[in-house]
C-alpha positions as MATLAB code, in Angstrom:
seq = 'XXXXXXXXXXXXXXXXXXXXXXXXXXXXXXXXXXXXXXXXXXXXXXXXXXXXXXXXXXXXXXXXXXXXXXXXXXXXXXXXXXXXXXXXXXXXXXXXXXXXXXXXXXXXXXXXXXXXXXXXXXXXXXXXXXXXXXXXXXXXXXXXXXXXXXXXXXXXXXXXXXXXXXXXXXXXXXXXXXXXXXXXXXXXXXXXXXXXXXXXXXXXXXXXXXXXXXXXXXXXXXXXXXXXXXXXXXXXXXXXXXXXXXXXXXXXXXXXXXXXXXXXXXXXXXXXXXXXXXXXXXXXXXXXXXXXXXXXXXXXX';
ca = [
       0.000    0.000    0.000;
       1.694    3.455   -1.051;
       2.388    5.840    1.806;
       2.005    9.511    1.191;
       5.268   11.460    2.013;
       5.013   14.851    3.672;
       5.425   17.369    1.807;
       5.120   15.099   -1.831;
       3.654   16.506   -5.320;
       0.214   17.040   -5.170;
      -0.149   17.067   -1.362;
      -1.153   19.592    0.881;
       0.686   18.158    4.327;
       0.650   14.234    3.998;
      -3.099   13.329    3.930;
      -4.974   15.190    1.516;
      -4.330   15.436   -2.421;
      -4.415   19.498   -3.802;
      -7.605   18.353   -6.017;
      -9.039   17.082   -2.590;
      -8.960   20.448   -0.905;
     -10.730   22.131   -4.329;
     -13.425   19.865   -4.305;
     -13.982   20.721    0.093;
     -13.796   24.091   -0.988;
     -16.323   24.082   -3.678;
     -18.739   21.974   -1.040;
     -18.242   18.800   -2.183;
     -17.207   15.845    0.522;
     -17.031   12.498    1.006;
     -20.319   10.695    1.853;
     -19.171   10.460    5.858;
     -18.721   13.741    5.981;
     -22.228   14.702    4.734;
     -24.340   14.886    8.013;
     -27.891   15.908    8.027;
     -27.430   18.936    9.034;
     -24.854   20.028    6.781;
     -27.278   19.029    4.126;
     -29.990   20.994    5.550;
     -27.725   24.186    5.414;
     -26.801   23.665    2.087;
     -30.040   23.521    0.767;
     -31.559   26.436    3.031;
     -28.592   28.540    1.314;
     -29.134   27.445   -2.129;
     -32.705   28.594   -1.883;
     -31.932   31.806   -0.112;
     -28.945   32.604   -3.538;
     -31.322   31.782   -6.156;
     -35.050   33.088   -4.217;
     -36.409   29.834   -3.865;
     -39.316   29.335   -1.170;
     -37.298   26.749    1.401;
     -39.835   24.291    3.325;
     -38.772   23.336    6.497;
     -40.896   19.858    6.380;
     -37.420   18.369    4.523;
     -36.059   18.768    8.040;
     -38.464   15.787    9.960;
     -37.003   13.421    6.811;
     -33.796   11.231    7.927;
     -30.062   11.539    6.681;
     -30.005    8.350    3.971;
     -33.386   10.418    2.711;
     -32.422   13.953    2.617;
     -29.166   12.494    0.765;
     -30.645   10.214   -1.725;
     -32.731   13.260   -2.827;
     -30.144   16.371   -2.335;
     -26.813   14.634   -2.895;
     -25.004   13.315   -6.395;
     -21.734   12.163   -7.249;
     -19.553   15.011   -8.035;
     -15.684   13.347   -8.206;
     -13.301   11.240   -7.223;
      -9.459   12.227   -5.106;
      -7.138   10.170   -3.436;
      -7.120   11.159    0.474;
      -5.635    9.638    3.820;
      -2.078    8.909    4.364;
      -2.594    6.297    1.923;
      -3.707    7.655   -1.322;
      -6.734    5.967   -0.808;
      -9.638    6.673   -3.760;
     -12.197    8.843   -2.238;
     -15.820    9.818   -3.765;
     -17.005   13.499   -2.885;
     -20.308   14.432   -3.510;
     -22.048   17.722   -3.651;
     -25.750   19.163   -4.010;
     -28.072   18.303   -6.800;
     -29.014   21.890   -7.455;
     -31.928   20.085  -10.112;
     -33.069   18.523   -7.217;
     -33.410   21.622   -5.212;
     -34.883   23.169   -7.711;
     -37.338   21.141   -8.408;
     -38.651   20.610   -4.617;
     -38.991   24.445   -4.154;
     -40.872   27.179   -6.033;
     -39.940   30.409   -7.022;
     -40.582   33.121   -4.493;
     -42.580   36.050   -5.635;
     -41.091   39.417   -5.108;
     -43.440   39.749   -2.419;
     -42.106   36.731   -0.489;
     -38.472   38.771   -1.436;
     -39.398   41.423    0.427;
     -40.730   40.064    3.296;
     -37.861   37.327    3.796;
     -35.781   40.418    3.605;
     -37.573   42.249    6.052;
     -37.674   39.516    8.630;
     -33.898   38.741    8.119;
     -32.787   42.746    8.593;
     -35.704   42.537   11.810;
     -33.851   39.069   13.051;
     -30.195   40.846   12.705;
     -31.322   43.581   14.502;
     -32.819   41.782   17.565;
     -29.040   40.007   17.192;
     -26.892   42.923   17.408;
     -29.044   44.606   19.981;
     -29.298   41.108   22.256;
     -25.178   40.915   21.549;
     -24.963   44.866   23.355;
     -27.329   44.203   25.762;
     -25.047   40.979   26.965;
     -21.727   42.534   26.185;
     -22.962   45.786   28.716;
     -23.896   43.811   31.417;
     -20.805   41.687   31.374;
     -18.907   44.927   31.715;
     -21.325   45.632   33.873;
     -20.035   42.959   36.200;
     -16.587   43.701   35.774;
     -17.187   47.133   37.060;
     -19.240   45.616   39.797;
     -16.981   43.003   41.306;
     -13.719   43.983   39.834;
     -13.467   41.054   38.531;
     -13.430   38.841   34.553;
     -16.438   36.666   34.392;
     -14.790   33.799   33.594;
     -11.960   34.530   36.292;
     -10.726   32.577   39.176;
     -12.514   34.917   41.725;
     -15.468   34.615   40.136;
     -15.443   31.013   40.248;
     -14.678   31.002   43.642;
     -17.928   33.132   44.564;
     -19.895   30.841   42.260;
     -18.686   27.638   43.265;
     -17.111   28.190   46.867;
     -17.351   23.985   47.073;
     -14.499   23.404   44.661;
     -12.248   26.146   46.228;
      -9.825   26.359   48.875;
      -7.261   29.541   50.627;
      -4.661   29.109   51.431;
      -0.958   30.527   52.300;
       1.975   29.058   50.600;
       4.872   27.362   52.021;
       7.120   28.697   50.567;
       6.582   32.720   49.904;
       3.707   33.568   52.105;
       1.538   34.148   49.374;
      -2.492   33.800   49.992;
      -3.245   31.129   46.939;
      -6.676   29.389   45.676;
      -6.853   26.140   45.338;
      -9.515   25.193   42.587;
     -11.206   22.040   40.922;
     -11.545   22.962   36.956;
     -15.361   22.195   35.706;
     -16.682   18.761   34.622;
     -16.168   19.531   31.044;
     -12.761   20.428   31.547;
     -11.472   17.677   32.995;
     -13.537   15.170   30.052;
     -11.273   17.929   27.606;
      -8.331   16.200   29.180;
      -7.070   19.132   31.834;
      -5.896   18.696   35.228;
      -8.366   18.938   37.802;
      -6.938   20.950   40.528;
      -5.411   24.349   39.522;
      -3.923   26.780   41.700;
      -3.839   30.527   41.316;
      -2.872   33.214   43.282;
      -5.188   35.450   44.952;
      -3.354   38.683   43.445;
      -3.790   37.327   40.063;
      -7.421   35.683   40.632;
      -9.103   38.825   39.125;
      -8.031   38.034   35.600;
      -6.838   34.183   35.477;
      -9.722   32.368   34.075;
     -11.671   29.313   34.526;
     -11.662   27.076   31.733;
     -15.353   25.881   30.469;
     -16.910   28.514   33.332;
     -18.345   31.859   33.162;
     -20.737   33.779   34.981;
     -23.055   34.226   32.480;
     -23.474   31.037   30.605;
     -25.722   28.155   31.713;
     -25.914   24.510   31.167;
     -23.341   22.302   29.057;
     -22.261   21.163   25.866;
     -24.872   21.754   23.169;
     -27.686   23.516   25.577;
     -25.021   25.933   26.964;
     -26.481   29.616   26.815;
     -25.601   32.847   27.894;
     -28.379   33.999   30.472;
     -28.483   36.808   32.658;
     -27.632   36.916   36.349;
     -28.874   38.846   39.840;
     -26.317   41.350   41.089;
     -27.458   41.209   44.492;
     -27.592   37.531   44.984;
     -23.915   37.779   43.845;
     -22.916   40.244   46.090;
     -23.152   38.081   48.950;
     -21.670   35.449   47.428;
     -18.302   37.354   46.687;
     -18.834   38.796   50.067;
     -19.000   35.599   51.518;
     -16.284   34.203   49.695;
     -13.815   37.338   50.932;
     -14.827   36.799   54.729;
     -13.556   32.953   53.746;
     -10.246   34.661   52.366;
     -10.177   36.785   55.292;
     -10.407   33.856   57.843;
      -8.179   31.563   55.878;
      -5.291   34.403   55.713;
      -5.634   34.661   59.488;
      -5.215   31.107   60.473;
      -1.597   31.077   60.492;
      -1.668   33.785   62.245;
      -4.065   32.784   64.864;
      -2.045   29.284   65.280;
       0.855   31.181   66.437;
      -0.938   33.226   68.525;
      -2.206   30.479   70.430;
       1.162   28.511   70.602;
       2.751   31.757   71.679;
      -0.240   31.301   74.281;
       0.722   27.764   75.510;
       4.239   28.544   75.972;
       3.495   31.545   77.867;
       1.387   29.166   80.110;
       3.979   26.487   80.315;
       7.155   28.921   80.997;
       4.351   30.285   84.062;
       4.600   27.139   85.643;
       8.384   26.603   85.230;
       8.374   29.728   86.849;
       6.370   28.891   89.366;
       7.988   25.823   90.441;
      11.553   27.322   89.566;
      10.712   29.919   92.696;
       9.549   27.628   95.124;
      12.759   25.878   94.678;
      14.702   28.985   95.110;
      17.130   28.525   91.766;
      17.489   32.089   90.518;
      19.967   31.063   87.654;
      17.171   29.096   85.773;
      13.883   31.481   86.983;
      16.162   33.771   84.393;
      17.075   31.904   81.740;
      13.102   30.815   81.540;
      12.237   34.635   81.487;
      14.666   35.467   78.591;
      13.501   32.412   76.920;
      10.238   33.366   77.009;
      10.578   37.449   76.225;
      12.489   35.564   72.868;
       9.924   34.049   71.819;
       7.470   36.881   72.522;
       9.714   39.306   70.335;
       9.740   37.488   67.295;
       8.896   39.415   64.052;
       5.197   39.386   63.097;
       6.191   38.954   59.032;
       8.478   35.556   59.783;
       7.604   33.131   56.839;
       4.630   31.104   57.481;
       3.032   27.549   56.041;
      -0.293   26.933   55.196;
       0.311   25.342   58.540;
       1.484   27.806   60.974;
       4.751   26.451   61.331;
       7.813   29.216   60.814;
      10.204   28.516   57.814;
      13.092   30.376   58.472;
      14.703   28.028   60.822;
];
């Protein structure tokens, strides 16, 4: 079986002959590549070029039908790595011609007249959306689409928290359904000083549902409000944890150098009552910025 060679005579690439890519481009294909609703568009343009009165009833009929009656042989190419002989077929513009009548000039007028009415409900819908997105960014200083916005959306799949390694507040995230099926990791992490603009993949604010029945819909600004201000109280508790852990281990050993102290006096040994003092004034004068983990525990040792 001959193997096509990148880059041989004829070829565009290694898998598709120059003639191949005229016929694609002149909208013919192979038979697989005919699905029913590529034939459906093909006809509904045909009959909007040449004025001809489409009827959507050819819609309820079934691929093998719609092709039989709307499809001919057009030409043959070799395709595929292996120069295989490919039939492309195109529209039977007879056949569309003879399934569909004329339109009158007053059908002209009025398909034109819907179509300029249908654009303009379009463009206007399109402003409407694109205002109130900006709308939002305004709002919540925030993209749409963004890590923080996903975080006051979905506050299940995200987590604060401080790094080990330079202090910095981070959000730990689990990437939508769809992404993950697209083949992305699942759990992303993003800094909070970054979170305003690093975006969710396969998430935004303003689109609903998944796959096919995704759809941009409109969303309450008040009901989001405390949402993001719910999610920033989070942030606000999660930044303090460290902080609070040391505070309350600076508390215990407080306590425990008390009753060192304590039991240091009753036994009358002055030399150790002040070396537990300066041990614990030490520990109480520690800087306030030393490097912290997600845990509490200082990293500059």
């Amino acid at each position: 079986m001959t193997q096509v060679v990148y880059g041989q005579k004829g070829y565009l690439g290694s898998s598709m002959s120059v003639r191949a890519a005229e016929a694609y481009e002149q909208g013919e294909m192979p038979i697989s590549r005919w699905t029913k609703t590529a034939i459906i568009h093909a006809v509904k343009d045909y009959c909007f070029d040449f004025d001809l009165a489409y009827d959507p009833d050819i819609e309820k009929k079934t691929k093998a039908e719609l092709a039989k009656e709307f499809l001919e042989y057009k030409s043959w190419h070799h395709s595929s790595r292996t120069a295989r002989e490919v039939e492309f077929f195109g529209l039977n513009e007879d056949a569309v011609c003879r399934s569909f009548e004329q339109m009158s000039e007053e059908q002209i007028i009025e398909r034109d007249r819907q179509m300029a009415d249908e654009r303009a409900a379009l463009e206007a819908r399109l402003q409407s959306m694109q205002s109130r997105e900006k709308e939002f960014e305004k709002k919540f200083e925030c993209d749409p689409s963004s890590v923080l916005a996903y975080e006051a959306i979905h506050p299940e799949m995200c987590e604060r928290f401080i790094s080990r390694r330079k202090n910095t507040e981070m959000i730990k995230y689990r990437l939508p359904t769809e992404a993950v099926k697209a083949g992305m990791k699942e759990e992303q992490v993003c800094p909070v000083a970054h979170a305003s603009q690093s975006r969710v993949a396969y998430f935004h604010v303003f689109m609903q549902g998944t796959g096919k029945k995704r759809h941009w819909e409109n969303v309450d600004f008040e009901a989001l409000t405390e949402k993001f201000d719910k999610a920033a109280e989070k942030g606000k508790r999660a930044k303090m944890q460290p902080k609070a852990r040391l505070d309350a281990k600076k508390t215990c050993v407080d306590e425990a150098m008390r009753v060192m102290r304590e039991q240091t006096d009753n036994s009358g040994d002055k030399a150790k009552c002040a070396r537990i003092t300066d041990i614990s004034h030490n520990f109480s004068m520690r800087p306030k910025d030393e490097s912290l983990t997600h845990d509490g525990e200082n990293t500059n040792r």
